[in-house]
N, C-alpha and C positions, 0 to 999 in steps of 0.2 A: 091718541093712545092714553090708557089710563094708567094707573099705577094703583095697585091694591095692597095700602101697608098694613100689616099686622106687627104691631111692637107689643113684646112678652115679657115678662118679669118674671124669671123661675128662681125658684128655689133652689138654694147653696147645694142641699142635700143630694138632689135631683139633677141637678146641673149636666152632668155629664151623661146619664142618660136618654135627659130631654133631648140634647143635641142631638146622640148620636141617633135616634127615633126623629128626630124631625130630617135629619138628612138623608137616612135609609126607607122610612117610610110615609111620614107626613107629607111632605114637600112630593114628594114623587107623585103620591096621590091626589094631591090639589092638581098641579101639572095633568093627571092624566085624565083627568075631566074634559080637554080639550078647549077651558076657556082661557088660557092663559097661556104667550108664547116662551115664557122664562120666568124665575126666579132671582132673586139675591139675598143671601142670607149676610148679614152685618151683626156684627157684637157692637151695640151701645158703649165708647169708651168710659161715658161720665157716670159717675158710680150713684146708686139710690140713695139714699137716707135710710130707706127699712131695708136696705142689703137686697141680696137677689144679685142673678145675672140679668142684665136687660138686652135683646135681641130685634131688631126690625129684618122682619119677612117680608120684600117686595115682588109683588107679584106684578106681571105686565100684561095685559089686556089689549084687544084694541078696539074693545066699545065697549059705552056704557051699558048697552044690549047684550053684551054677552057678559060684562060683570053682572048684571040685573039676572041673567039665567042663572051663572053660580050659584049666588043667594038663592034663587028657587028651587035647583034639582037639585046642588051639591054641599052647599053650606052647611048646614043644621048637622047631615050625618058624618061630617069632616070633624065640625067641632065638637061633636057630641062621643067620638072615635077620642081626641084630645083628652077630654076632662074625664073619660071613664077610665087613660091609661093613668092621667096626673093628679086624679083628682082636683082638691083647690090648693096643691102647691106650687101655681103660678097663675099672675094675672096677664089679660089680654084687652088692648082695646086696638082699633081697626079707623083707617082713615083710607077718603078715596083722592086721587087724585089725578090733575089732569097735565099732561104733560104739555109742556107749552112751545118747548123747543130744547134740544139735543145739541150740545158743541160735544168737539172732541180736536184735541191738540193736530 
């Protein structure tokens, strides 16, 4: 299984908009792509230096083949949807990962 994190840095001003647009509508739409079987949305507790909320989006995948399709059918108009609501008042960057093994108490 993979793990597709996207960590956000938005803006104070925009804050509580971004969320409530990534939880009603963002997220919903990456999910309904059909590459991915859940999300986690997390608030970064450790605060910026240049201010900003900070956010990690993990998306779960269960191959690199279907995150490598994301990127190809889905990607571009997902984030291109993002920066034309928020313009550049938040930054994003995107790590992939692979999950190695799952405990649970």
């Amino acid at each position: 299984m993979i793990i597709y994190n996207v960590t956000v840095n938005v803006d104070e001003n925009i804050h509580k908009d971004w969320v409530n647009w990534m939880q009603e509508t963002h997220v919903p739409e990456v999910l309904a792509t059909g590459k991915f079987t859940k999300a986690l949305m997390s608030e970064v507790l450790v605060k910026e230096d240049l201010g900003g909320v900070t956010y990690s989006i993990q998306y779960t995948c269960d191959s690199s083949e279907l995150l490598l399709k994301y990127y190809q059918e889905d990607a571009q108009r997902l984030r291109d949807a993002v920066a034309k609501k928020f313009g550049d008042k938040f930054g994003v960057f995107r790590t992939e990962m692979k999950i190695v093994k799952e405990f649970f108490k």
